[in-house]
C-alpha positions in Angstrom: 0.0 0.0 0.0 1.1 3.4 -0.6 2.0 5.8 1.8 2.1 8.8 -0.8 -0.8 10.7 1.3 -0.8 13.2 -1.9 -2.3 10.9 -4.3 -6.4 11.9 -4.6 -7.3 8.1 -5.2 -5.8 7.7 -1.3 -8.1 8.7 1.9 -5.5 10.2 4.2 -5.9 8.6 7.7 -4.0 11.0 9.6 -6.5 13.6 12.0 -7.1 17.1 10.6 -6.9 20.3 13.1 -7.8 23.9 12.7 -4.7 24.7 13.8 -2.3 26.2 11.2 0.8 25.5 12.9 2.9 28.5 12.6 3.8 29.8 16.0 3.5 33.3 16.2 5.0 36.3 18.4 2.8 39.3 19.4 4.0 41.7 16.3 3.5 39.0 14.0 1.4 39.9 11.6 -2.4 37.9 11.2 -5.4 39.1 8.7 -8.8 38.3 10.4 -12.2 40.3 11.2 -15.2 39.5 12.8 -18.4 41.3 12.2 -21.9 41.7 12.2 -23.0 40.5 8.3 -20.9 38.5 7.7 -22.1 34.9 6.4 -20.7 33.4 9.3 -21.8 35.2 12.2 -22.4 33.2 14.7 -21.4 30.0 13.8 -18.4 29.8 16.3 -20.4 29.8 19.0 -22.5 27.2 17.5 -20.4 24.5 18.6 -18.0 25.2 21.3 -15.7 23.7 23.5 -15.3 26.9 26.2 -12.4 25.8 29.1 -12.7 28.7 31.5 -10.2 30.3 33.7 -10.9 31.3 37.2 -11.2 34.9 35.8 -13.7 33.9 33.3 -16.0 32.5 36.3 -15.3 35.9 38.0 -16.9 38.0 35.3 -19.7 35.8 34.3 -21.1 35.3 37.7 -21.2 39.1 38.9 -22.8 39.6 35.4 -25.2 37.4 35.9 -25.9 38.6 39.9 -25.4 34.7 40.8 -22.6 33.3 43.8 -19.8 31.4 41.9 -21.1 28.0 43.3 -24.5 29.1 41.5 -22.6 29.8 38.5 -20.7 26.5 38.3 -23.8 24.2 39.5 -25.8 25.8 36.7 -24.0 27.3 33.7 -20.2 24.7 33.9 -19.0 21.5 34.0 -16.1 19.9 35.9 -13.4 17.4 33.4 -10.3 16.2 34.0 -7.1 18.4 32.7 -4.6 15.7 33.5 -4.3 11.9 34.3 -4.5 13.0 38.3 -8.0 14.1 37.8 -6.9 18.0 37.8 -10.5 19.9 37.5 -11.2 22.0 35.2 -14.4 23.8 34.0 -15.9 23.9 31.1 -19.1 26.0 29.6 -22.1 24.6 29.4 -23.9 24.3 26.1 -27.5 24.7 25.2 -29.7 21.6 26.6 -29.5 19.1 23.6 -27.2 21.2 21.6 -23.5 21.7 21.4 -24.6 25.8 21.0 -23.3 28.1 23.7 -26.3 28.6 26.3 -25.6 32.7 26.0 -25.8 32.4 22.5 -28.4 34.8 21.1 -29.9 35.4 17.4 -28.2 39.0 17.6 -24.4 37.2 18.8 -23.2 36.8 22.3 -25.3 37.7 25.1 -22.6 38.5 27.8 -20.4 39.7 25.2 -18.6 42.4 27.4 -18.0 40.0 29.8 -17.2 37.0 27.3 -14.3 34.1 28.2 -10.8 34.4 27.5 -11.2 31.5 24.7 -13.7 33.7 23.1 -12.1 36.6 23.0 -8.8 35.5 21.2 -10.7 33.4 18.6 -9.5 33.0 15.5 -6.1 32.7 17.8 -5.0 30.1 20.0 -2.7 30.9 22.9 -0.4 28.8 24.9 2.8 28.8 27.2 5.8 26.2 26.9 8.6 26.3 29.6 11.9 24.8 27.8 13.5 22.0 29.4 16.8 24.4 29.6 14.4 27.7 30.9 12.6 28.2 34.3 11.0 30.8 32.7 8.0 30.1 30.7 6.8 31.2 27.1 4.0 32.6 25.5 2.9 31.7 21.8 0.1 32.2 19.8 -1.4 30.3 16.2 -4.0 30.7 14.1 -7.2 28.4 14.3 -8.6 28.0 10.7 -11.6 26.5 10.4 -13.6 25.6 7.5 -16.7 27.7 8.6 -14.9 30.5 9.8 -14.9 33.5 6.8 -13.0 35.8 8.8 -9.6 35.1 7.8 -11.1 36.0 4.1 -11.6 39.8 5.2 -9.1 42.4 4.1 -7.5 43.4 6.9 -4.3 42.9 8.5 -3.0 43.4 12.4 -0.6 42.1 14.6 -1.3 39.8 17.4 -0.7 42.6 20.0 -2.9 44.9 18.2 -5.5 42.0 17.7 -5.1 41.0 22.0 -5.0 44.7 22.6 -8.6 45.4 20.6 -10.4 42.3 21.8 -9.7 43.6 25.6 -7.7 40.0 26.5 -4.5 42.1 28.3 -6.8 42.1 31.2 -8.0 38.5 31.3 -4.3 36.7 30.7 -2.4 39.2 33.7 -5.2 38.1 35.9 -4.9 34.2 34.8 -0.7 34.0 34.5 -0.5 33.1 38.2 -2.6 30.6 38.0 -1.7 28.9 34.6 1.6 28.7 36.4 0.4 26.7 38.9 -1.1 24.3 36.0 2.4 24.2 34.2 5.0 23.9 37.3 2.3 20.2 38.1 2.6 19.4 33.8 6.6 20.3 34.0 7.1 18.4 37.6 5.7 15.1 36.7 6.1 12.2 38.8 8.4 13.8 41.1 6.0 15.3 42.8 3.4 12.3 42.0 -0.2 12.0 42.1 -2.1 15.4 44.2 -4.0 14.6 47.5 -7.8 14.6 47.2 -7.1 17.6 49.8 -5.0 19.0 47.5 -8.2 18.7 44.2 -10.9 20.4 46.6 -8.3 23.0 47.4 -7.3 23.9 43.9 -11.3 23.7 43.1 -12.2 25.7 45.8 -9.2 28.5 45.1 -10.0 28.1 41.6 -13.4 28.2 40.8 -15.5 28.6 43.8 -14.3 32.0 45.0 -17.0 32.9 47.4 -17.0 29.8 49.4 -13.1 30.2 48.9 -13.5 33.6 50.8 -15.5 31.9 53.8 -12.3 29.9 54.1 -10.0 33.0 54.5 -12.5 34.3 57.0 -12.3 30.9 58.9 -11.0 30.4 62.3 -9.0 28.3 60.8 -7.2 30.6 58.2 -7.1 32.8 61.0 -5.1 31.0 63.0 -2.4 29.7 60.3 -2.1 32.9 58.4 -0.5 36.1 59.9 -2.3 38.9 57.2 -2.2 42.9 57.8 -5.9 43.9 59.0 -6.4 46.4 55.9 -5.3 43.8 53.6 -7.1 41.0 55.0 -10.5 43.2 54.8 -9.7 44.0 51.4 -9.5 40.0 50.8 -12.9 40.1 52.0 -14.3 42.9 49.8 -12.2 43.0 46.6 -12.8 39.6 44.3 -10.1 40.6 42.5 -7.7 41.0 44.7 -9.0 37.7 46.5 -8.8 36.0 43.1 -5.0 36.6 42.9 -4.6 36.0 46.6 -6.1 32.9 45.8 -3.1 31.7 43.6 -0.7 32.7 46.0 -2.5 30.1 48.2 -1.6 27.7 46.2 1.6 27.7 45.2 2.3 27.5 49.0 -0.1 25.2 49.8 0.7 22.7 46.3 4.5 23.9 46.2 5.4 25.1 49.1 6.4 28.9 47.3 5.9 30.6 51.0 4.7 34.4 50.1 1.8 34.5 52.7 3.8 34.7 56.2 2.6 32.1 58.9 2.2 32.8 62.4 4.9 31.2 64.9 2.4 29.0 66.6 1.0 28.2 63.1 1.9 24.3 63.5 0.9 24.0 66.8 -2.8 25.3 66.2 -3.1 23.5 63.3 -2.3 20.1 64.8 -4.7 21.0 67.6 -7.6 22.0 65.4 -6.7 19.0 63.9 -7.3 17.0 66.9 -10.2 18.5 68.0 -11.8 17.9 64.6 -10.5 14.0 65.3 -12.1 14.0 68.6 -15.2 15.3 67.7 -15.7 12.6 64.6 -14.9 9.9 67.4 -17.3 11.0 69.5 -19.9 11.2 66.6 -18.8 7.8 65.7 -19.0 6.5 69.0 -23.0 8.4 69.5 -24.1 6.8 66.0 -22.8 3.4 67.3 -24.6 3.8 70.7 -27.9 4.3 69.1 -27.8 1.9 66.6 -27.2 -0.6 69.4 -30.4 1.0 71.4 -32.6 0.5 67.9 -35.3 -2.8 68.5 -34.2 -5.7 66.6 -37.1 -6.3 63.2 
């Protein structure tokens, strides 16, 4: 059998992408436009496959006057990112339909407040860290799809301008930390081994779920551990933003151990006893639940 893929009488078995895979700097130059009238309006959205950052969930939910655990129970999904389990979130679609659910016959209905994916569409964005770097790299491509007419209009810009125009600065400086945190897990591998199911409802909680993640830092408990400046620790409290990126900072000393948020002296101490308190109370639960089931009448 041939393996001349070229020849028209041969069905080539090898996966097509979108992609076009030229990586790209930000003054390289792309020609693409997306407007109202054209033929194709719309379509994108008609089939999507929306990851979302923990910035993403930010502006959707205060758009939509909901708490983030609202958000993620009724509008995302929860996969797997890695062969740990990792969560990530994903948009929902319409019911029955791969459509997104915000999807509107006049375009997107939260448009100002639309997801990083979205925004960079026809680009694709990713970082790298070189095995010889500890610094990593962005990149961008272009996504060419067959339905897409946009890369057909005449008009050429770089990939700053383009980032700069569909309002993404924002969205990436307020996700680096926590991509980081995705790419140091990739990058480490199995020397630092499977996560902790602690460690997956942390980086859920952190991640995703910021107002429960802000009845955390209010805890006793948090209390306790963490030694925080009053103002700041208020602003924590009041600012999402703010306790967004405090959020990653959490976790790159809680995952990795990268200590930025001070501990009090007696940190350890009051942790182990919280700890045992929380033991002893379980036993005595335990111990209730067994006494009572003894006290039941035999059927």
């Amino acid at each position: 059998m041939s393996d001349n893929f070229n020849d028209p009488r041969i069905k080539d078995p090898r996966p097509t992408s979108p992609v076009v895979p030229v990586r790209l700097g930000l003054d390289d130059k792309i020609q693409f436009r997306c407007r109202q009238g054209i033929a194709c309006f719309n379509k994108c959205c008609e089939n999507i496959n929306v990851m979302l950052t923990p910035y993403d969930i930010l502006r959707l939910k205060q758009r939509l006057g909901v708490t983030s655990q609202e958000f993620l129970d009724k509008h995302a999904a929860v996969f797997e990112m890695d062969a740990h389990g990792l969560p990530g979130i994903r948009m929902k679609t319409k019911p029955d339909s791969a459509a997104c659910q915000f999807l509107t016959p006049e375009g997107c209905g939260v448009y100002e407040d639309r997801p990083t994916a979205c925004r960079y569409y026809a680009l694709g964005a990713t970082t790298l860290r070189a095995k010889e770097s500890s610094m990593p790299e962005d990149f961008y491509f272009v996504v060419k799809e067959d339905h897409c007419l946009g890369h057909d209009e005449p008009r050429t810009l770089t990939v700053r301008e383009y980032r700069q125009e569909q309002g993404v600065e924002p969205y990436d400086e307020l996700t680096q930390e926590w991509r980081d945190i995705i790419l140091k897990k990739r990058s480490s591998g199995p020397t630092v081994g499977a996560p902790s199911q602690r460690s997956m409802d942390l980086f859920y909680l952190a991640s995703y779920d910021l107002d429960n993640f802000r009845v955390f830092v209010a805890s006793p408990f948090f209390h306790d551990v963490y030694d925080i400046e009053p103002v700041y620790f208020q602003q924590l409290l009041s600012d999402e933003v703010e306790l967004l990126k405090f959020a990653s900072r959490y976790l790159k000393q809680v995952l990795f151990g990268e200590k930025t948020i001070p501990e009090k002296p007696d940190a350890i101490e009051k942790r182990k006893k919280r700890r045992s308190e929380i033991v002893v109370k379980q036993r005595e639960q335990m111990r209730k639940e067994m006494e009572r089931d003894i006290d039941l009448p035999s059927e």
